[in-house]
C-alpha positions in Angstrom: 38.4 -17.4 -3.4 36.9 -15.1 -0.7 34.5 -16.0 2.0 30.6 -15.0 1.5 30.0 -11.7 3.7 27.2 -10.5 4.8 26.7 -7.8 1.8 26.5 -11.5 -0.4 23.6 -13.1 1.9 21.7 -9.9 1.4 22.0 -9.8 -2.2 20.9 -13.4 -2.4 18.2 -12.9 0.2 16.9 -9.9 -2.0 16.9 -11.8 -5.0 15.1 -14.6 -3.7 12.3 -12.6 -2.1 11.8 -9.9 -4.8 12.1 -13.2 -7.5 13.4 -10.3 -9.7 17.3 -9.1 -10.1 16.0 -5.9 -11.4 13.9 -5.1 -8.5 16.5 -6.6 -5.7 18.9 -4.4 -7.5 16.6 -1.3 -7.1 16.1 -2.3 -3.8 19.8 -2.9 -2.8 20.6 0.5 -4.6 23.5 -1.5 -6.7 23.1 -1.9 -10.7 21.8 -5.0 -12.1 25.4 -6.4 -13.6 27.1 -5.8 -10.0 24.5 -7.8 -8.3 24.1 -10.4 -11.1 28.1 -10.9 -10.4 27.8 -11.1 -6.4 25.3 -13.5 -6.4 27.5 -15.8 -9.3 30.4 -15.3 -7.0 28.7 -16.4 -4.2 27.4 -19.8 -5.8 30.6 -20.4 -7.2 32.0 -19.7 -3.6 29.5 -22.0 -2.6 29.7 -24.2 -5.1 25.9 -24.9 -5.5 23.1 -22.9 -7.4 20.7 -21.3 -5.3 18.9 -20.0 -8.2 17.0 -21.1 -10.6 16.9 -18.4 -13.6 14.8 -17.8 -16.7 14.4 -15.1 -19.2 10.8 -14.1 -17.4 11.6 -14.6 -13.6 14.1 -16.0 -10.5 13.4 -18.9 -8.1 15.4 -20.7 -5.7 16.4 -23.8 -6.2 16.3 -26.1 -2.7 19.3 -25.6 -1.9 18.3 -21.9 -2.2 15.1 -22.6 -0.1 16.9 -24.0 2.6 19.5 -21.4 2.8 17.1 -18.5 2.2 15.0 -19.9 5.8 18.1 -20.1 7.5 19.1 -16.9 6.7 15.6 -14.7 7.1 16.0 -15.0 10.5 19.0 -14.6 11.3 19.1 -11.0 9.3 16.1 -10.3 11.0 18.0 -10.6 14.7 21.0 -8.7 12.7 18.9 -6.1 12.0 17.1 -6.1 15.3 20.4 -5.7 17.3 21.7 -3.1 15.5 18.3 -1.2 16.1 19.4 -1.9 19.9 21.6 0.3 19.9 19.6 3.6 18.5 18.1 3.4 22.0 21.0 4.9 23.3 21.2 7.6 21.0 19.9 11.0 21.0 17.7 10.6 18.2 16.5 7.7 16.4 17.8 6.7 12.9 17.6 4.6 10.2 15.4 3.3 7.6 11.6 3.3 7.6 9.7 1.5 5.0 6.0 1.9 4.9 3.2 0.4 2.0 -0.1 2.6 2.2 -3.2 2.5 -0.5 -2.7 5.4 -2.8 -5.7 7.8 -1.6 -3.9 8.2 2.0 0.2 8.5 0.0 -1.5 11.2 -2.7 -3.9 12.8 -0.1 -3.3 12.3 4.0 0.6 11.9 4.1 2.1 14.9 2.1 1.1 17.4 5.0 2.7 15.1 7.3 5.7 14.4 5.4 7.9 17.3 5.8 6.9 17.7 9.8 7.9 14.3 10.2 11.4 14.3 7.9 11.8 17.8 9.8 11.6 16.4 13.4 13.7 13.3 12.8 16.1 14.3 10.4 18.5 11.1 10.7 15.3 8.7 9.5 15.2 8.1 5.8 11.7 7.3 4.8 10.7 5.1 1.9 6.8 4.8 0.9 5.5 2.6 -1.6 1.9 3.2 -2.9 -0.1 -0.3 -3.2 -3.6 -0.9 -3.9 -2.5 -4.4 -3.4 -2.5 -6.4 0.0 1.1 -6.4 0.5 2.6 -8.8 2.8 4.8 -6.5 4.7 7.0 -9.1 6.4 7.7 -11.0 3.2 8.5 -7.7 1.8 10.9 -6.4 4.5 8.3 -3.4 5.0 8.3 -1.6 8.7 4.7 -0.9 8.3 1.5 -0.2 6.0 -1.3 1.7 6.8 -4.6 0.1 5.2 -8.6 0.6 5.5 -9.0 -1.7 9.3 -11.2 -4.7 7.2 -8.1 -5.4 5.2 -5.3 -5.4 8.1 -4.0 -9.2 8.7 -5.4 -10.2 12.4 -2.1 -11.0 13.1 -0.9 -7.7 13.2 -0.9 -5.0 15.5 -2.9 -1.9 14.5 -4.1 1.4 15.4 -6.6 3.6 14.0 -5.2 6.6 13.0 -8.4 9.0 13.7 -9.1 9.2 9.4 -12.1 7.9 8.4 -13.0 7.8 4.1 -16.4 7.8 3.2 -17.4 7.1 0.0 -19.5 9.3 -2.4 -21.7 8.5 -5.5 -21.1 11.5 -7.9 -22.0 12.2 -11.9 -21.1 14.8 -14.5 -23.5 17.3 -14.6 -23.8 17.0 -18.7 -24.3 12.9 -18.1 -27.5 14.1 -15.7 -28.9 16.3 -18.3 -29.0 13.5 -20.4 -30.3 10.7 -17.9 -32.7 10.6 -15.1 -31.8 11.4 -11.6 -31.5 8.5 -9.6 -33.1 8.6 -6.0 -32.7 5.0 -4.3 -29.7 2.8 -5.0 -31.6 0.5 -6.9 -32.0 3.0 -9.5 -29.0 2.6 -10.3 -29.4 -0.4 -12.5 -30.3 1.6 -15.1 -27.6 3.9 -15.2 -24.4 3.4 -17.1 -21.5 2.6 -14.0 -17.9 3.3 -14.2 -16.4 0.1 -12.2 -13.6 0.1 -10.3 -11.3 -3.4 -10.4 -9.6 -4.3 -6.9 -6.3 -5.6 -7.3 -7.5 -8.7 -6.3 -9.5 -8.7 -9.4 -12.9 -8.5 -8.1 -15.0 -5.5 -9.2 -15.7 -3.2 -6.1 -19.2 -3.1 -4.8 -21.4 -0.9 -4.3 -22.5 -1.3 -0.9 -25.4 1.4 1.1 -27.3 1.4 3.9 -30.1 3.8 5.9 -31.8 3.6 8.9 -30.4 0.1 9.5 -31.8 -1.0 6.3 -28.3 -2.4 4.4 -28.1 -2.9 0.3 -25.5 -3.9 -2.6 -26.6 -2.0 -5.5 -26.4 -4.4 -8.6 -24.3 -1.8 -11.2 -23.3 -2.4 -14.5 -21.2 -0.1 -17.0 -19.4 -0.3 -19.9 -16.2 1.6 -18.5 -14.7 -0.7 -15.6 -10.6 0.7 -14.5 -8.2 0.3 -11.5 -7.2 3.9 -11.6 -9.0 5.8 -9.2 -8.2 9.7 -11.1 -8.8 8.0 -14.6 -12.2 7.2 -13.1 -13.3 10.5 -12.1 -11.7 12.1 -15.2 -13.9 9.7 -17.1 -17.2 10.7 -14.3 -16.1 14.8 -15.4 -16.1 13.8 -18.9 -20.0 12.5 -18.5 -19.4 8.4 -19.3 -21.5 7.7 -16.1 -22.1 7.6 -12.6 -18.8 7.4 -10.3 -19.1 5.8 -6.5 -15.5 7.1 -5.1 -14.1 8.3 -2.2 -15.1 11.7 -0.7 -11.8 13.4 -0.5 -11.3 12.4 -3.9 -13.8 14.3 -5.5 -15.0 16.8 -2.5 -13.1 20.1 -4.4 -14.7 18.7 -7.8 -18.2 18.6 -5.9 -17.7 22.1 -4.6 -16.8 23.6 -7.6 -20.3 22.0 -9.7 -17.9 20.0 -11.7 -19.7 16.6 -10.2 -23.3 16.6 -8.3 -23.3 14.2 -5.3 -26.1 11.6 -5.8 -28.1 9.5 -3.2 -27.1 11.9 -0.2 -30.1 10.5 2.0 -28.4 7.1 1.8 -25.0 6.2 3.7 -22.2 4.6 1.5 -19.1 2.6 2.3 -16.8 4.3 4.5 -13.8 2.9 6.3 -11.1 3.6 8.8 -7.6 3.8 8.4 -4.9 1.7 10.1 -1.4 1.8 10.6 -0.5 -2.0 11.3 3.3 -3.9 12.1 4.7 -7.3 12.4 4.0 -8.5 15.9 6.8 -11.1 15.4 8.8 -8.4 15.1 10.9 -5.9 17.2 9.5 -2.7 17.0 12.4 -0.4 15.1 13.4 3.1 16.3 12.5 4.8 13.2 9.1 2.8 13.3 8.8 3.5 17.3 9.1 7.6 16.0 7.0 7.1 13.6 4.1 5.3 15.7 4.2 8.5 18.5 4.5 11.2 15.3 0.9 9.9 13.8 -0.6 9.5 17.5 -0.1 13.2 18.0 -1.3 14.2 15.0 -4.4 12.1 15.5 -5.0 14.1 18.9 -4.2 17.3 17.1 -6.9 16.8 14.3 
């Protein structure tokens, strides 16, 4: 019976971390049944189970757990040499995973997408669109770009020069029908479409002007986590929408939604792209990093 190679350790590492053979397998780029078989040969090779399997999920057993912190690091410094040596190439390459919230993947990175692919043709990019708060080490990610308040304080981060203020908006049909509210409080009254956080929490509805700050206390009978099923529902005249600006500014210029409470300031955050410091900074990432800071000086 054959030795375990290094293709084997990162199946099993995969595995262990995605808790999920269908998702390592997606991940590794191999079909389920060929990565079900690796990681059986390399128990039987072995000759101990590392995992712990179930019709619903994967876990590792603690001979798994051990192995699994032995190996982490030791693919990380892999990894990390092998990125050595791109610095002594004429152009960087190599894989670049990045999580960002879905209002910056849908709306800030397409124009920057095929200017970046275009300059560094040898990087391969992957993005994965998360509302959640991804733990990018955990889940082998180069980088995510977040609102600042949400960034780990153990990461590195840099502001990326786009801010996203929020807006309070309603159908005009749903304002012909109810009175026009003129101080957040008001808002009680008024039927709210809520937005759910992945965290589970409803998002507030936060305000504030001339120094005077306020949560508006909402209520609705429409609460979602789909921010473009929310403003379909605010055109459609179910109620009063708080949302980001750029979401809805072409809606707002067209008279499809009327901006509400313009004499009061609502939420508005900056965005960050943020990396592991524990980590050696990749070439693809190191590209990556210089691409966004000129952009940022451009716009």
């Amino acid at each position: 019976m054959r030795a375990p190679d290094l293709a084997d350790m990162n199946a099993f590492v995969a595995v262990a971390e995605q808790h999920s053979f269908a998702k390592a397998a997606v991940h590794l780029g191999l079909s389920r049944s060929r990565l079900s078989e690796t990681i059986r040969g390399l128990e039987e090779g072995l000759g101990v189970r590392l995992l712990n399997r179930t019709t619903r999920s994967v876990a590792t057993t603690e001979a798994g757990e051990r192995l699994l912190a032995r190996l982490r690091p030791l693919l990380d410094d892999f990894g990390a040499a092998l990125d050595s040596v791109n610095g002594f190439r004429d152009r960087p390459a190599g894989l670049l995973r990045l999580t960002v919230v879905p209002p910056v993947a849908r709306r800030m990175l397409p124009p920057l997408l095929a200017r970046f692919l275009a300059q560094y043709p040898e990087i391969n990019l992957e993005i994965s669109a998360d509302a959640a708060l991804t733990d990018i080490v955990a889940n082998r990610f180069d980088a995510g770009i977040r609102p600042g308040e949400r960034v780990e304080r153990d990461m590195i981060a840099m502001r990326i020069g786009h801010t996203y203020r929020s807006v309070v908006v309603a159908a005009p049909d749903y304002l012909a029908r109810h009175s026009r509210p003129t101080t957040p409080r008001d808002l009680e009254s008024h039927n709210c479409i809520m937005y759910r956080l992945p965290s589970g929490a409803v998002f507030p509805w936060p305000f504030e002007r001339k120094g005077q700050r306020l949560e508006a206390v909402v209520r609705g009978r429409l609460t979602i986590n789909d921010e473009e099923v929310a403003v379909r529902a605010a055109l459609d005249g179910v109620g009063v929408l708080y949302t980001f600006l750029d979401l809805v500014a072409p809606l707002i210029a067209a008279g499809q939604l009327v901006p509400l409470l313009e004499d009061w300031n609502a939420y508005s955050v900056d965005l960050f792209l943020y990396y592991s410091s524990r980590r050696q900074v990749s070439a693809p990432l190191q590209a990556f990093i210089e691409f966004l800071r000129k952009s940022v000086r451009r716009r």
